[in-house]
Biopython code that builds the backbone (N, CA, C, O; Angstrom):
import numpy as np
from Bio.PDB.StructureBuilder import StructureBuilder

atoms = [
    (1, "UNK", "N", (31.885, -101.460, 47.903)),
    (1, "UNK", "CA", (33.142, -101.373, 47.197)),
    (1, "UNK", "C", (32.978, -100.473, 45.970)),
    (1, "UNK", "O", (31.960, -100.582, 45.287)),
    (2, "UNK", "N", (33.937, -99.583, 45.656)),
    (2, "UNK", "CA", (33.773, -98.761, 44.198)),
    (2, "UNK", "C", (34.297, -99.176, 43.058)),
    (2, "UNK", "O", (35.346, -99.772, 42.813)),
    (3, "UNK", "N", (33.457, -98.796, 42.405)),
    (3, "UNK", "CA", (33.964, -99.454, 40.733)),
    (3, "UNK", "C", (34.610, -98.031, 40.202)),
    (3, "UNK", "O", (34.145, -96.924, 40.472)),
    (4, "UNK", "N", (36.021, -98.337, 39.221)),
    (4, "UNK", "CA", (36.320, -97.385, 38.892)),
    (4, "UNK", "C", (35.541, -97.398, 37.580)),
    (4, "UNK", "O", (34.807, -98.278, 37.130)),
    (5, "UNK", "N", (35.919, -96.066, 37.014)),
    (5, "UNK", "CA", (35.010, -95.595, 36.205)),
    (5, "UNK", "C", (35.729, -96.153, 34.807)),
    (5, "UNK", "O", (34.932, -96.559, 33.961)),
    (6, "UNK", "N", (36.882, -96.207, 34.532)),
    (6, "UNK", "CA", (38.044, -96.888, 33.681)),
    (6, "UNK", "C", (37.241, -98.556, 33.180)),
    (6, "UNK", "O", (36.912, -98.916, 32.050)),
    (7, "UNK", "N", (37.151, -99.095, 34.133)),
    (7, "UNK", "CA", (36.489, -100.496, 34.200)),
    (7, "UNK", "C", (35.518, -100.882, 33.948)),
    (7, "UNK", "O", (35.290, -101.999, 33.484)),
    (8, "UNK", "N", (34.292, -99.557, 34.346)),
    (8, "UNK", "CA", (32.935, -99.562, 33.668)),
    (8, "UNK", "C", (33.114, -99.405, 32.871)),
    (8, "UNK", "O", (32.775, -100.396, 32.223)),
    (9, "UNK", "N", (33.586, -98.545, 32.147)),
    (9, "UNK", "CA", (33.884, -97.877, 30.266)),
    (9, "UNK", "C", (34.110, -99.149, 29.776)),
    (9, "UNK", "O", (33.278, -99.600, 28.989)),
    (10, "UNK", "N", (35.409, -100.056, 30.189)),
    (10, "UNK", "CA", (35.807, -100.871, 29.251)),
    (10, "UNK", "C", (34.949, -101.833, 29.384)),
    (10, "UNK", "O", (34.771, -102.318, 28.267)),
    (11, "UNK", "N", (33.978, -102.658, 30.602)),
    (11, "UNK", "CA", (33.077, -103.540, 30.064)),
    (11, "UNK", "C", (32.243, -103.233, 29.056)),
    (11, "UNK", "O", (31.859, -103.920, 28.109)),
    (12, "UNK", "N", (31.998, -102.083, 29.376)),
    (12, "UNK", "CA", (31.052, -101.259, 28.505)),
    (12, "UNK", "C", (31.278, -101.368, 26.849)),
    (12, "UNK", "O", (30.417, -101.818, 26.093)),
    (13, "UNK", "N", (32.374, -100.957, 26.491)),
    (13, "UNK", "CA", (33.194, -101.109, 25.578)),
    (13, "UNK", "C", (32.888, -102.332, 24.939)),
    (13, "UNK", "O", (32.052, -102.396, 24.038)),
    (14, "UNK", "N", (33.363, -103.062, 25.253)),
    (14, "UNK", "CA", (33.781, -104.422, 25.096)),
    (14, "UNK", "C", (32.844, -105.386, 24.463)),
    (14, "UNK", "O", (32.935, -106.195, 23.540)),
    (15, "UNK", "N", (31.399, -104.807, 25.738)),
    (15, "UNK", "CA", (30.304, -105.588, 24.759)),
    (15, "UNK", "C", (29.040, -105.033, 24.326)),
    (15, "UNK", "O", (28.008, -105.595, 24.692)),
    (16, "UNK", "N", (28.979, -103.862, 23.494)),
    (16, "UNK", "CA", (28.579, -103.000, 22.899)),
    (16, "UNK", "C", (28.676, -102.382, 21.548)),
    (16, "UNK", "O", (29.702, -101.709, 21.647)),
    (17, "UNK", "N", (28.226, -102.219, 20.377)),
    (17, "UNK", "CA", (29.017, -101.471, 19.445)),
    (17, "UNK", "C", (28.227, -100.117, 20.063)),
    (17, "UNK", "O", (27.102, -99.972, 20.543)),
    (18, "UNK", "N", (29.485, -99.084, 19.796)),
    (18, "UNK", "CA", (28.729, -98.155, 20.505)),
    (18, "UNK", "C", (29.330, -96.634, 19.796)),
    (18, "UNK", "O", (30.494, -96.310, 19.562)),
    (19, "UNK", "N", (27.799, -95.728, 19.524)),
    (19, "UNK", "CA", (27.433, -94.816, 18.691)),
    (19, "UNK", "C", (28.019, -93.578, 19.963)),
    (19, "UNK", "O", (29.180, -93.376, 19.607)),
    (20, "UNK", "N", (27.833, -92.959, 20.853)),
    (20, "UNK", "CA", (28.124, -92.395, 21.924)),
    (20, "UNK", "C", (28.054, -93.152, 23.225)),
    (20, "UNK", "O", (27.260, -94.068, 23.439)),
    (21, "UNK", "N", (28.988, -92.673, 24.111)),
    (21, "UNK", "CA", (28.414, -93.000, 25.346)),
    (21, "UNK", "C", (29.228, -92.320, 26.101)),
    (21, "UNK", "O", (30.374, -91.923, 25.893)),
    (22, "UNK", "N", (28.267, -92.185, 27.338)),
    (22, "UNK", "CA", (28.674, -90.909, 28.495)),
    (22, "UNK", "C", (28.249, -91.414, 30.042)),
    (22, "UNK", "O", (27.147, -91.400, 30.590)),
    (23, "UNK", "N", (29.657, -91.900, 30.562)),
    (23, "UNK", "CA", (29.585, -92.131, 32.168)),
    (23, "UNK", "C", (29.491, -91.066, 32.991)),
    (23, "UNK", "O", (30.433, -90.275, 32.937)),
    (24, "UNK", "N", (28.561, -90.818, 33.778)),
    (24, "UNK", "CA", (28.800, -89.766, 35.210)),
    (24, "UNK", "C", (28.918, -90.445, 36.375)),
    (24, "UNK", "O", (28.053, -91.167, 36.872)),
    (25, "UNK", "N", (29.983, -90.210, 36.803)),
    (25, "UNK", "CA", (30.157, -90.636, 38.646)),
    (25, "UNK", "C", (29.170, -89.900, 39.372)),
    (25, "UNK", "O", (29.338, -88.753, 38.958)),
    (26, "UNK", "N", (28.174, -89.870, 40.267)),
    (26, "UNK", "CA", (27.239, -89.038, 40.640)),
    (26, "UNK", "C", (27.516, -89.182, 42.264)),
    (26, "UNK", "O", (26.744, -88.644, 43.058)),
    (27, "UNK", "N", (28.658, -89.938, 42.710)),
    (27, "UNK", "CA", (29.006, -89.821, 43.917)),
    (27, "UNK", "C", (30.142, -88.992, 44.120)),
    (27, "UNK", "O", (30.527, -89.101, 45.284)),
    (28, "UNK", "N", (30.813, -88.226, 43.466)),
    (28, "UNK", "CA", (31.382, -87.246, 43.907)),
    (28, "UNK", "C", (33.016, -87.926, 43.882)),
    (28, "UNK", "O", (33.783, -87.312, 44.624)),
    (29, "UNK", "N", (33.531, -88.904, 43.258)),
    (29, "UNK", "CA", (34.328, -89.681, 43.058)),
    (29, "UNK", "C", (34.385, -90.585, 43.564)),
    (29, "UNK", "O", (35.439, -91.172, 43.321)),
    (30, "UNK", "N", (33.497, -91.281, 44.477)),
    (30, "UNK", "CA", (33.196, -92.000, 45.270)),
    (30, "UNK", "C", (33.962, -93.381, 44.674)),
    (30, "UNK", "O", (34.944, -94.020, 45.050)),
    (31, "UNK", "N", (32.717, -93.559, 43.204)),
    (31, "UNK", "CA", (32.632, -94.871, 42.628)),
    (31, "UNK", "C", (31.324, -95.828, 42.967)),
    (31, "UNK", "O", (31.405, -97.053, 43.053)),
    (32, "UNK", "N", (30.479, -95.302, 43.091)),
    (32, "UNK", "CA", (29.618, -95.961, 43.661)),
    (32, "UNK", "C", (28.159, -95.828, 43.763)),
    (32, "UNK", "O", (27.345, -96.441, 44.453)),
    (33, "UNK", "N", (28.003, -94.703, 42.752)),
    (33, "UNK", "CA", (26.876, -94.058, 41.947)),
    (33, "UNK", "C", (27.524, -93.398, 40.622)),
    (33, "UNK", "O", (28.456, -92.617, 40.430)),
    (34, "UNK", "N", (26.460, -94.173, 39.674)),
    (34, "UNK", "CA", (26.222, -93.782, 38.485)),
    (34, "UNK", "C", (25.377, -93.818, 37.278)),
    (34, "UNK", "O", (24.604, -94.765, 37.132)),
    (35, "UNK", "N", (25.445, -92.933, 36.451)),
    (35, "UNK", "CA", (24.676, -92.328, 35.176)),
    (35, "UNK", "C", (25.089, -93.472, 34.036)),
    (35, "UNK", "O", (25.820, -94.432, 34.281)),
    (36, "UNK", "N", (24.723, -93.299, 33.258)),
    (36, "UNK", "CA", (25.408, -94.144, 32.103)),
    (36, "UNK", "C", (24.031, -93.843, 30.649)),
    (36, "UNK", "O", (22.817, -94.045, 30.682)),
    (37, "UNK", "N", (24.833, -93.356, 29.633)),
    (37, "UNK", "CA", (24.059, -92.785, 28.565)),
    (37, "UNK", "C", (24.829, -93.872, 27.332)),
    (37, "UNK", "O", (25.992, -94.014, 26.952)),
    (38, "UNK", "N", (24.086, -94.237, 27.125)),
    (38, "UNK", "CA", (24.631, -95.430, 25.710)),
    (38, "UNK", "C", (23.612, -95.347, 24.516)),
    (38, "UNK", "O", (22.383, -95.397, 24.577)),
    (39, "UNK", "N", (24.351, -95.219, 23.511)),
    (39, "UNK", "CA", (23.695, -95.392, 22.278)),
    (39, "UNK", "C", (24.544, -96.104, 21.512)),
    (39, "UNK", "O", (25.740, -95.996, 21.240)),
    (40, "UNK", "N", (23.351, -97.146, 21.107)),
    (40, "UNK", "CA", (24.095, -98.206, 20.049)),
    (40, "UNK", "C", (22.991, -99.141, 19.129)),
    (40, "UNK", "O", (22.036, -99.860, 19.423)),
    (41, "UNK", "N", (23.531, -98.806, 18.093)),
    (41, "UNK", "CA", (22.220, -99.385, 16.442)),
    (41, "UNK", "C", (22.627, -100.706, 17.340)),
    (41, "UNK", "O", (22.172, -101.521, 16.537)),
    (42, "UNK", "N", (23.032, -101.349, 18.173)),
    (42, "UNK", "CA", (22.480, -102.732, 19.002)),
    (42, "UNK", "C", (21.281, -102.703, 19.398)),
    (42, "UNK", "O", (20.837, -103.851, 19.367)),
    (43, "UNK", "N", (20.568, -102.012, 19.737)),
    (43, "UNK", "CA", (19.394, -101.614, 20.985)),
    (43, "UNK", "C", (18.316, -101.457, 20.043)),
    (43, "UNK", "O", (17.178, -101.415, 20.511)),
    (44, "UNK", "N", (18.569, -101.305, 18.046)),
    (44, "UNK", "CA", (17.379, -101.124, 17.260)),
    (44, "UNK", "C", (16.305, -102.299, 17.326)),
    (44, "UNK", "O", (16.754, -103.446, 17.339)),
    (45, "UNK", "N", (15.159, -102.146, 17.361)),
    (45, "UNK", "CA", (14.156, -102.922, 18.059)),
    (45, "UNK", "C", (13.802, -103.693, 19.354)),
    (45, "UNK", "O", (12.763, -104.216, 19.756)),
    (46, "UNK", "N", (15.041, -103.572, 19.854)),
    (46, "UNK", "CA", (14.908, -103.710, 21.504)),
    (46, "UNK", "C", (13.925, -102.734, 21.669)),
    (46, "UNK", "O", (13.588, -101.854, 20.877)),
    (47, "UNK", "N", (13.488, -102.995, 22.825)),
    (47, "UNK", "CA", (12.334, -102.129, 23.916)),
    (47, "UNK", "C", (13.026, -101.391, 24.947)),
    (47, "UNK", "O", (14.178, -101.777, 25.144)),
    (48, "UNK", "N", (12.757, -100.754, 25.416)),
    (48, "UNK", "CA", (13.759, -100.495, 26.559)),
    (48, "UNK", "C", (14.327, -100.769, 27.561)),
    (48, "UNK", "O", (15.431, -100.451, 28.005)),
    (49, "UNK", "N", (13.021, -101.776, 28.153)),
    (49, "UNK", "CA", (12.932, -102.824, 28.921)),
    (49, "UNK", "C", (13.843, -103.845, 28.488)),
    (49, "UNK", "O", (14.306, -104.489, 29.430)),
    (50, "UNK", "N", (14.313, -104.250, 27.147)),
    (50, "UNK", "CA", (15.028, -105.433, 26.784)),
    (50, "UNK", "C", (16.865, -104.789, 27.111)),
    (50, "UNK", "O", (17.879, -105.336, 27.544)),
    (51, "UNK", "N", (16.513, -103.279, 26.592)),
    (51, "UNK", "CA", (18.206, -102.742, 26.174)),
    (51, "UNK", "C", (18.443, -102.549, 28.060)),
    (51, "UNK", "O", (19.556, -103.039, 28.248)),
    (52, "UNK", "N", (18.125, -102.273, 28.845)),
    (52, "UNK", "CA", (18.430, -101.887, 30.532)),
    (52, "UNK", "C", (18.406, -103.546, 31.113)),
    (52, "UNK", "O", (19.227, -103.826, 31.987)),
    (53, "UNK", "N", (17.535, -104.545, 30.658)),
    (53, "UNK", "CA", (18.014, -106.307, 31.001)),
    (53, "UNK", "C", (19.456, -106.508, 30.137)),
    (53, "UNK", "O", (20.338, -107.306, 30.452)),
    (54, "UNK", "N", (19.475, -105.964, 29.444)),
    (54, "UNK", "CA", (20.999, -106.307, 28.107)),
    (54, "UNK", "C", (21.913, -105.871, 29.393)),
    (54, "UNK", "O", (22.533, -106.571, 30.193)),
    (55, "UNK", "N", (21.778, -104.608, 29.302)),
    (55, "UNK", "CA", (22.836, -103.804, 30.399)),
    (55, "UNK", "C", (23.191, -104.310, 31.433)),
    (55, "UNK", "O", (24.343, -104.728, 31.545)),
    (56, "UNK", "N", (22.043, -104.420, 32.723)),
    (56, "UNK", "CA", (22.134, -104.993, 33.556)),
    (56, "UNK", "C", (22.955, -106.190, 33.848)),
    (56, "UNK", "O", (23.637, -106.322, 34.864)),
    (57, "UNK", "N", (22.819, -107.259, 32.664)),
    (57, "UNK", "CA", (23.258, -108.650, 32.462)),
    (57, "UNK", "C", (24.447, -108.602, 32.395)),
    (57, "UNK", "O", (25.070, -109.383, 33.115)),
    (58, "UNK", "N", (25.228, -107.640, 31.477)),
    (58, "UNK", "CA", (26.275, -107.229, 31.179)),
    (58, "UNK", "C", (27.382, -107.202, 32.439)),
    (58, "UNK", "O", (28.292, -107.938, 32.821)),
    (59, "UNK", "N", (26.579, -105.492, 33.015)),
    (59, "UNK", "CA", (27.302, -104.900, 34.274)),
    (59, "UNK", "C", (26.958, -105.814, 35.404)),
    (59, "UNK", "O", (27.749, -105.438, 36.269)),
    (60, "UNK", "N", (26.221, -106.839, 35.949)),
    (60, "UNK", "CA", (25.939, -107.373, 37.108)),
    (60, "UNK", "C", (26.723, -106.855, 37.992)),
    (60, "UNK", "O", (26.436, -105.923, 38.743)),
    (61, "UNK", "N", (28.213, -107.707, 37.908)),
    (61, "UNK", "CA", (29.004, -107.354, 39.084)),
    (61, "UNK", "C", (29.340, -106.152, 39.596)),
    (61, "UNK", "O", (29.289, -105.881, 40.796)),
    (62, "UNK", "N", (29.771, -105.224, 38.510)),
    (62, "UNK", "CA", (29.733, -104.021, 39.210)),
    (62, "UNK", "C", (29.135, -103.082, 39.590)),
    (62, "UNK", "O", (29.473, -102.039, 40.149)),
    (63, "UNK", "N", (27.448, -103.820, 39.000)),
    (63, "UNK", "CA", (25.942, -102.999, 39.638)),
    (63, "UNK", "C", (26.078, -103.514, 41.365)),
    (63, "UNK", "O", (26.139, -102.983, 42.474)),
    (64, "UNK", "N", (26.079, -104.506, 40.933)),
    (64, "UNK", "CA", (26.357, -105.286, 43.001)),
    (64, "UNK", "C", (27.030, -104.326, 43.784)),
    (64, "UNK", "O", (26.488, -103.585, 44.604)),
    (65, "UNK", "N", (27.765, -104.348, 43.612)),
    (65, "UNK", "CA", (28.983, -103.183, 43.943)),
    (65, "UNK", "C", (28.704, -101.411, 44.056)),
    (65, "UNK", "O", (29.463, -100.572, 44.542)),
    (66, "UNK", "N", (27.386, -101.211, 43.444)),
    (66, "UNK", "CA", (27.057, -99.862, 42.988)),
    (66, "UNK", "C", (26.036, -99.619, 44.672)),
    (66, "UNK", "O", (25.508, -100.488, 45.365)),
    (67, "UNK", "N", (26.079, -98.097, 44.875)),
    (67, "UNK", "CA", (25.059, -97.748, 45.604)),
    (67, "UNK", "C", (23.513, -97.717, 45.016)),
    (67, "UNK", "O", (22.438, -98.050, 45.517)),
    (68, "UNK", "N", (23.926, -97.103, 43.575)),
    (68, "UNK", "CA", (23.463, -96.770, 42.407)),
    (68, "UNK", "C", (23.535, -96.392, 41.424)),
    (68, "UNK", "O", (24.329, -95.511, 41.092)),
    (69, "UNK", "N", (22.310, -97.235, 40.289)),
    (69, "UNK", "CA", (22.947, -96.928, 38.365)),
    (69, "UNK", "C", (21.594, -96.621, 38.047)),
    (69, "UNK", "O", (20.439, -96.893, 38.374)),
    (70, "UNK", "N", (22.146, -96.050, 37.397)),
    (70, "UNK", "CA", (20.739, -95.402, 36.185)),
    (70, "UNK", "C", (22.089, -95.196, 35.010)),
    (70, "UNK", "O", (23.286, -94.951, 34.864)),
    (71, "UNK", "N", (20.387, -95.617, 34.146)),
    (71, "UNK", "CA", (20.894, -95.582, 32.605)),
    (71, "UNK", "C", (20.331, -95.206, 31.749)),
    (71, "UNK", "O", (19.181, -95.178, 32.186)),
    (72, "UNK", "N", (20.293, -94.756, 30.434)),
    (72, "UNK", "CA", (19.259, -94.273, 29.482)),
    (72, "UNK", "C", (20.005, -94.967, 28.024)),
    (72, "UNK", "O", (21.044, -94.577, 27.492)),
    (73, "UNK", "N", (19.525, -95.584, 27.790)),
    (73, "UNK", "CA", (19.642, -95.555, 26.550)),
    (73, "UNK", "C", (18.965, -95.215, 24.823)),
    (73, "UNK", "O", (17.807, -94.804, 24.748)),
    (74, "UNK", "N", (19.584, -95.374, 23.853)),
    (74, "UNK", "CA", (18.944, -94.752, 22.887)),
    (74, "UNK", "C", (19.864, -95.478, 21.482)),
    (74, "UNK", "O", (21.072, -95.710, 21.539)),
    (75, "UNK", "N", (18.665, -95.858, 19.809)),
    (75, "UNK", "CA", (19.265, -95.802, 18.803)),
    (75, "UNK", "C", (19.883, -95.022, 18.232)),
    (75, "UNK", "O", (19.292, -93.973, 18.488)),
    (76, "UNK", "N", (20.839, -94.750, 17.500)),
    (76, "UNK", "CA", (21.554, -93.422, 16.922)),
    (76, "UNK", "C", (19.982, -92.166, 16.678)),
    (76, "UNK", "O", (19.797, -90.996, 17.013)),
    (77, "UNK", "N", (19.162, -93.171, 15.961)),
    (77, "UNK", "CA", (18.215, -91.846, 15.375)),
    (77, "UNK", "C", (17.316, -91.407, 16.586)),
    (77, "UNK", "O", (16.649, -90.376, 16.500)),
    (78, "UNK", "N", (17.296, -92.191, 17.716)),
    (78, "UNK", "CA", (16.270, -91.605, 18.848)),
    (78, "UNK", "C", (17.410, -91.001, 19.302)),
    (78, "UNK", "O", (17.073, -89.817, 19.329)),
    (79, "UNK", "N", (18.314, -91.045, 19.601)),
    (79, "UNK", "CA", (19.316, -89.960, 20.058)),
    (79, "UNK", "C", (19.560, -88.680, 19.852)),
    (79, "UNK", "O", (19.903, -87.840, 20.685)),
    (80, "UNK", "N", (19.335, -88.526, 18.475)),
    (80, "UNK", "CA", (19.464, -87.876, 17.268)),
    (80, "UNK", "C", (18.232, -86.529, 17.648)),
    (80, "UNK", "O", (18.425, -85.324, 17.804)),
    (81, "UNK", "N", (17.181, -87.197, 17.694)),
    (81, "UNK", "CA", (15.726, -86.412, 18.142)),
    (81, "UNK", "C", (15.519, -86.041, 19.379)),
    (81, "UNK", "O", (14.852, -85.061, 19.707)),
    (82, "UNK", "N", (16.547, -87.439, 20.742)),
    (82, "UNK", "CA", (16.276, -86.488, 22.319)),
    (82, "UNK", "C", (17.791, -85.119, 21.814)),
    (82, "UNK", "O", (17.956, -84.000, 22.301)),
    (83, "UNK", "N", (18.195, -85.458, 21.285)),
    (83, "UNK", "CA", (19.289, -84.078, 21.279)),
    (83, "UNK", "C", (18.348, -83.111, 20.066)),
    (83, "UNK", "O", (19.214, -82.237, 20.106)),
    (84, "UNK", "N", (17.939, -82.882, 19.656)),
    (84, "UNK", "CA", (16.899, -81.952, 18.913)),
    (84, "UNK", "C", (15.880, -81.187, 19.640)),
    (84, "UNK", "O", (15.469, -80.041, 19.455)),
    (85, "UNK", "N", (15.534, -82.162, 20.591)),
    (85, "UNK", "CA", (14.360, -81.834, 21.998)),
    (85, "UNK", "C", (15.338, -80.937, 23.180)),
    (85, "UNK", "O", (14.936, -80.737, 24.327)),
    (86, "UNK", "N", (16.467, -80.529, 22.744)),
    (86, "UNK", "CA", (17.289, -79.768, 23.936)),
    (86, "UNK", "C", (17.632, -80.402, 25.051)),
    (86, "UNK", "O", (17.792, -79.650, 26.012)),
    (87, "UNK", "N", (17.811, -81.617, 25.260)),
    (87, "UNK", "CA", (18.144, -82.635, 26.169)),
    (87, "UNK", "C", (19.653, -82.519, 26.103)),
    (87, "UNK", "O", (20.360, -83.265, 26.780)),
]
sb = StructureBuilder()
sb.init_structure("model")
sb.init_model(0)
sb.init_chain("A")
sb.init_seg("    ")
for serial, (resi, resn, name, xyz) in enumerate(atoms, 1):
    if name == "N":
        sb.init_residue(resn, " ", resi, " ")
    sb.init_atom(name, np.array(xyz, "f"), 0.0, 1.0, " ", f" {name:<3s}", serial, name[0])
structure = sb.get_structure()
């Protein structure tokens, strides 16, 4: 089943404070593969491992639903430095 992309944003939204963030559909509008780039001073001293279990926990249902997610996340200031690195 596809998740619209409207619906991811707003869970997303919802339970996040959030510094940037950037959805890609990677199925071609499918709904049913996706990217997801989040930055949020939430994630400061999280591990990465803790901020992608945060996520996960979050999105469950509509990861179920996904072919596939990938995610990256980042604090404002590691953000700050992968965009300095030409990323």
């Amino acid at each position: 089943m596809a998740i619209d992309l409207q619906v991811l944003e707003q869970t997303i939204r919802s339970s996040f404070s959030i510094s940037h963030l950037e959805i890609e559909d990677q199925s071609s509008g499918c709904g049913e593969s996706y990217a997801v780039l989040l930055v949020s001073e939430a994630f400061e001293g999280k591990t990465t491992l803790a901020r992608h279990r945060w996520i996960n926990e979050v999105l469950k249902n509509e990861i179920s639903q996904m072919h596939a997610f990938s995610q990256k996340t980042f604090t404002p200031k590691q953000y700050a430095a992968y965009l300095a690195k030409g990323n």
